[in-house]
ZADO-1210 file (C-alpha; in nm, 4 decimals, padded with zeros to 6 digits):
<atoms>
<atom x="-00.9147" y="00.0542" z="06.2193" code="UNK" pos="1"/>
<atom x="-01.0251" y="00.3644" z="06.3608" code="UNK" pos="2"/>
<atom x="-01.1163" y="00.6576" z="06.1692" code="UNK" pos="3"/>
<atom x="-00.8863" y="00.9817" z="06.2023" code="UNK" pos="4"/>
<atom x="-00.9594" y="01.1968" z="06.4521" code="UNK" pos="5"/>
<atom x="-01.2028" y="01.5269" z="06.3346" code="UNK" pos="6"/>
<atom x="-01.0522" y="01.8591" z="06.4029" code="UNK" pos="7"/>
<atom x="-01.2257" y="02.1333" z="06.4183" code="UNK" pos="8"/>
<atom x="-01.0941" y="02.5502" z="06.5357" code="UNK" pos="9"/>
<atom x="-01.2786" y="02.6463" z="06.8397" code="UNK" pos="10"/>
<atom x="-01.5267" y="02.9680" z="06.7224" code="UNK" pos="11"/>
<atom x="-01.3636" y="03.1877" z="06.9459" code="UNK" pos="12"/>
<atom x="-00.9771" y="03.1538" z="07.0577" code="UNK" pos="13"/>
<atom x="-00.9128" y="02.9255" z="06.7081" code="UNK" pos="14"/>
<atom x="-00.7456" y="02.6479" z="06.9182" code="UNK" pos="15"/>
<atom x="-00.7790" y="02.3330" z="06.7420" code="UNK" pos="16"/>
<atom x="-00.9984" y="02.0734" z="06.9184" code="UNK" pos="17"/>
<atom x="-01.0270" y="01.7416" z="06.8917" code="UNK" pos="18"/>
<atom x="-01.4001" y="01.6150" z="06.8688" code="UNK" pos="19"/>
<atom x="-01.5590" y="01.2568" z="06.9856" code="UNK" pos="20"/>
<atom x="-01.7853" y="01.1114" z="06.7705" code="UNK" pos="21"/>
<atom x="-02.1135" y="01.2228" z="06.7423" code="UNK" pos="22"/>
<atom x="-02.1062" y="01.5693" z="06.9363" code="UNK" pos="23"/>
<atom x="-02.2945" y="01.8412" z="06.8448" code="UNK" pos="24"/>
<atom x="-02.1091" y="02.0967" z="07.0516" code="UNK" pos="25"/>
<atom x="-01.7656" y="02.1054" z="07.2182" code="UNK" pos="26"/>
<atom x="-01.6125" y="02.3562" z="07.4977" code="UNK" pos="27"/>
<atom x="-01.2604" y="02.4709" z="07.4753" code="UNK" pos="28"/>
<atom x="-01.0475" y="02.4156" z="07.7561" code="UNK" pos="29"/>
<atom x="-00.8268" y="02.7623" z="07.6547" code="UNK" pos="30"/>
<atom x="-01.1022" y="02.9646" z="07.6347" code="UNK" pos="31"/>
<atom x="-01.4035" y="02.7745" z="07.7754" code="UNK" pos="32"/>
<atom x="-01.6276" y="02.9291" z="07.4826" code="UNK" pos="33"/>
<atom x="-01.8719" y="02.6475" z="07.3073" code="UNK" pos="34"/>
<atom x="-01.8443" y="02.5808" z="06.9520" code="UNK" pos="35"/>
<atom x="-02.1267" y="02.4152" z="06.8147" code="UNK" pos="36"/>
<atom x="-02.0739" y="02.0984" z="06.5782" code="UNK" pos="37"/>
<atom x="-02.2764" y="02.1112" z="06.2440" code="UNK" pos="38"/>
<atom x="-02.4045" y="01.7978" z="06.1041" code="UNK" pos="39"/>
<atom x="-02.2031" y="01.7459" z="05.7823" code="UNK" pos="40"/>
<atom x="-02.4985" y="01.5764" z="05.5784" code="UNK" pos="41"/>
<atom x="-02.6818" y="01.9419" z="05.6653" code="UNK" pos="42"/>
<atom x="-02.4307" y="02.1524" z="05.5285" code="UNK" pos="43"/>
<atom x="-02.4745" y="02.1950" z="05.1555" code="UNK" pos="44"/>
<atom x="-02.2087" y="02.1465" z="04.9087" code="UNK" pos="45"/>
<atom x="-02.0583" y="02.4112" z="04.6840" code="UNK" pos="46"/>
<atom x="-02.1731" y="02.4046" z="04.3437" code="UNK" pos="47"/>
<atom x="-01.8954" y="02.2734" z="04.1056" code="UNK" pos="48"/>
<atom x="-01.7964" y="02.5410" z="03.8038" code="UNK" pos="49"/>
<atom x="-01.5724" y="02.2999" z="03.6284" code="UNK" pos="50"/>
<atom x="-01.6560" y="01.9827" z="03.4667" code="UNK" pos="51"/>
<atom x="-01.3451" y="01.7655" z="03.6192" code="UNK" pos="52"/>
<atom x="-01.4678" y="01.4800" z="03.7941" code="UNK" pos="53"/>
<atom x="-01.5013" y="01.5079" z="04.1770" code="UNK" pos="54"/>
<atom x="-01.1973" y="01.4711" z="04.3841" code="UNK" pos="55"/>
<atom x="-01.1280" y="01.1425" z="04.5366" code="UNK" pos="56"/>
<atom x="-01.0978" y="01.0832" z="04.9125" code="UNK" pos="57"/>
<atom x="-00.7594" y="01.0902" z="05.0180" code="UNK" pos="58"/>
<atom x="-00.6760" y="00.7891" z="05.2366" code="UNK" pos="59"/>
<atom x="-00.5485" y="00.9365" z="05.5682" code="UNK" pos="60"/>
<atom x="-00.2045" y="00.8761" z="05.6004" code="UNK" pos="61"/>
<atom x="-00.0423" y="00.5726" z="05.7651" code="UNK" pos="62"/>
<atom x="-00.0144" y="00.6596" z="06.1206" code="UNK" pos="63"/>
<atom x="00.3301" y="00.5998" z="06.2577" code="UNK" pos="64"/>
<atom x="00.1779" y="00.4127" z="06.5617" code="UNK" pos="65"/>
<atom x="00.0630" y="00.1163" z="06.3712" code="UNK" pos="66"/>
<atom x="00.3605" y="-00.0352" z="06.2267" code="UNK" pos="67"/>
<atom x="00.7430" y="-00.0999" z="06.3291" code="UNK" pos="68"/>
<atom x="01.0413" y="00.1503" z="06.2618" code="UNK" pos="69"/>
<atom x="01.1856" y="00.0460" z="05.9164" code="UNK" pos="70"/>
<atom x="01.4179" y="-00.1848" z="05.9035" code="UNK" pos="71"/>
<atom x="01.5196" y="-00.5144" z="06.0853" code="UNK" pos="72"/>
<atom x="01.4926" y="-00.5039" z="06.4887" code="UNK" pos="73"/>
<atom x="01.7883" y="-00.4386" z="06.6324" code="UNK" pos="74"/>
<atom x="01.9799" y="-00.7757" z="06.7081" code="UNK" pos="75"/>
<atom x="01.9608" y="-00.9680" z="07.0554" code="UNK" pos="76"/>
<atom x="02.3105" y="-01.0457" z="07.1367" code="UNK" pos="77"/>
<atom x="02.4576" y="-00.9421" z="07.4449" code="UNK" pos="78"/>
<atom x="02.2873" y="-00.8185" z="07.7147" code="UNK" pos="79"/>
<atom x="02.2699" y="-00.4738" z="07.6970" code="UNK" pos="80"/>
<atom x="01.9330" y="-00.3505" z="07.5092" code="UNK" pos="81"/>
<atom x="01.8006" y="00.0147" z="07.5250" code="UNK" pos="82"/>
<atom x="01.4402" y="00.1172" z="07.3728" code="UNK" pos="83"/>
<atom x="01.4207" y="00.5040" z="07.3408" code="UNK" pos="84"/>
<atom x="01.1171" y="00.6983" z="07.3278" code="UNK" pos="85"/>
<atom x="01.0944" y="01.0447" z="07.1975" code="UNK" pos="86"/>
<atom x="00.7283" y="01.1972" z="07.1401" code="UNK" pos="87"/>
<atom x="00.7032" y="01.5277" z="07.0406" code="UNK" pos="88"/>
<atom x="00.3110" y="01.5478" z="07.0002" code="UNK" pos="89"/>
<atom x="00.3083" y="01.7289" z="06.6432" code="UNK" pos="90"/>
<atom x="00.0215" y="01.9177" z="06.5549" code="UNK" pos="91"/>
<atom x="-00.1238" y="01.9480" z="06.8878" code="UNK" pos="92"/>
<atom x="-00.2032" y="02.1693" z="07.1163" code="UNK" pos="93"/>
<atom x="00.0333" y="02.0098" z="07.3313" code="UNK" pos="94"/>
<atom x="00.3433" y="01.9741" z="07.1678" code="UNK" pos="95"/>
<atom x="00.6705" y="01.9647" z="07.3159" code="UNK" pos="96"/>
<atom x="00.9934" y="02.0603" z="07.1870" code="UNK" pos="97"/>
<atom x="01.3456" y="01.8957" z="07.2100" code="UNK" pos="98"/>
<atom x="01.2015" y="01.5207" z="07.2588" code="UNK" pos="99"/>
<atom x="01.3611" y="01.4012" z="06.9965" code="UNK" pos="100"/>
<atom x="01.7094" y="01.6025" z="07.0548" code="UNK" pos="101"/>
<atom x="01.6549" y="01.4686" z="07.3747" code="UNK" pos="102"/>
<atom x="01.6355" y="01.0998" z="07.1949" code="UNK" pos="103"/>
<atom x="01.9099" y="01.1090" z="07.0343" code="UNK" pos="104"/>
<atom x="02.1629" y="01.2519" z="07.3659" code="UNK" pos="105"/>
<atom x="02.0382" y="00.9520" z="07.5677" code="UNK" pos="106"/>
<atom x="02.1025" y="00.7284" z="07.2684" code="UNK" pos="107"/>
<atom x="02.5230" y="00.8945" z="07.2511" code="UNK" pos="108"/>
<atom x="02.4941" y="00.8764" z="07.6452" code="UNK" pos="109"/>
<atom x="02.4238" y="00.4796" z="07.6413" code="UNK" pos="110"/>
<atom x="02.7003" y="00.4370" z="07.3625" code="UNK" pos="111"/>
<atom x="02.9651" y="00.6405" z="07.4428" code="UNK" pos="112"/>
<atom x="02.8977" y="00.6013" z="07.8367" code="UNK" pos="113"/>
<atom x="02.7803" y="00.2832" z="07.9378" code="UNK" pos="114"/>
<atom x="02.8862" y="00.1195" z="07.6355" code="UNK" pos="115"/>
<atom x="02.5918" y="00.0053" z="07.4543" code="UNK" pos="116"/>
<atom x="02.6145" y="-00.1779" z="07.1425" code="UNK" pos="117"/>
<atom x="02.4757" y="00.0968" z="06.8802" code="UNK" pos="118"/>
<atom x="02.2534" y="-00.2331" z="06.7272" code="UNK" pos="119"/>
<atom x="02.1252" y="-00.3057" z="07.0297" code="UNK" pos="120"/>
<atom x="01.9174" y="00.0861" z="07.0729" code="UNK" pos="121"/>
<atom x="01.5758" y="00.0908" z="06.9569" code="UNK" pos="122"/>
<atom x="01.5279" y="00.4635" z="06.8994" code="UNK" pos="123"/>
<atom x="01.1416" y="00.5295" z="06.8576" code="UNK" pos="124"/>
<atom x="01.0373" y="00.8928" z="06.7623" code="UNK" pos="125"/>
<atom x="00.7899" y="01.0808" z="06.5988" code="UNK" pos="126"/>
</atoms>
């Protein structure tokens, strides 16, 4: 499995960007300023006050790519079979609005429409 993607602000406009692995600098494509990349094993830690023990890594959060919706798949009788995407891009710099309002119309479109069995629309979203 691939580890998450590293974000980091760009120095000047603050846009996130989304570094490769291994760079040492990266140019925003808002503002076209560089930001340079500092190694993390260079950067020194704060020193801890408190004598709690250190905080665990948090496992990154299943991504919703990697797995099937919940539930059983939607049954394979009749003919009739719909699969509906609706990305939205979340957290990006490029995310769009209404795609999954826009999901869910096509889905009432194919059922109330062109009569699609409601079991047989695979609505994926996210």
């Amino acid at each position: 499995m691939l580890p998450p993607p590293m974000l980091v602000n760009c120095g000047h406009c603050h846009t996130p960007l989304q570094l490769p692995p291994g760079v040492r600098s990266i140019r925003c494509a808002i503002c076209q300023g560089v930001t340079q990349i500092a190694d993390p094993r260079s950067v020194p830690h704060p020193p801890r006050v408190d004598n709690s023990p250190p905080p665990q890594p948090q496992m990154p959060s299943p991504s919703p790519y990697n797995h099937a919706p919940p539930g059983p798949p939607p049954s394979a009788h009749g003919r009739k079979k719909a699969v509906i995407c609706g990305i939205s891009y979340r957290y990006s710099r490029h995310e769009l609005k209404g795609c999954i309002n826009d999901a869910k119309c096509m889905k009432y479109l194919l059922i109330n429409r062109f009569q699609f069995p409601e079991s047989s629309i695979l609505m994926l979203t996210g």
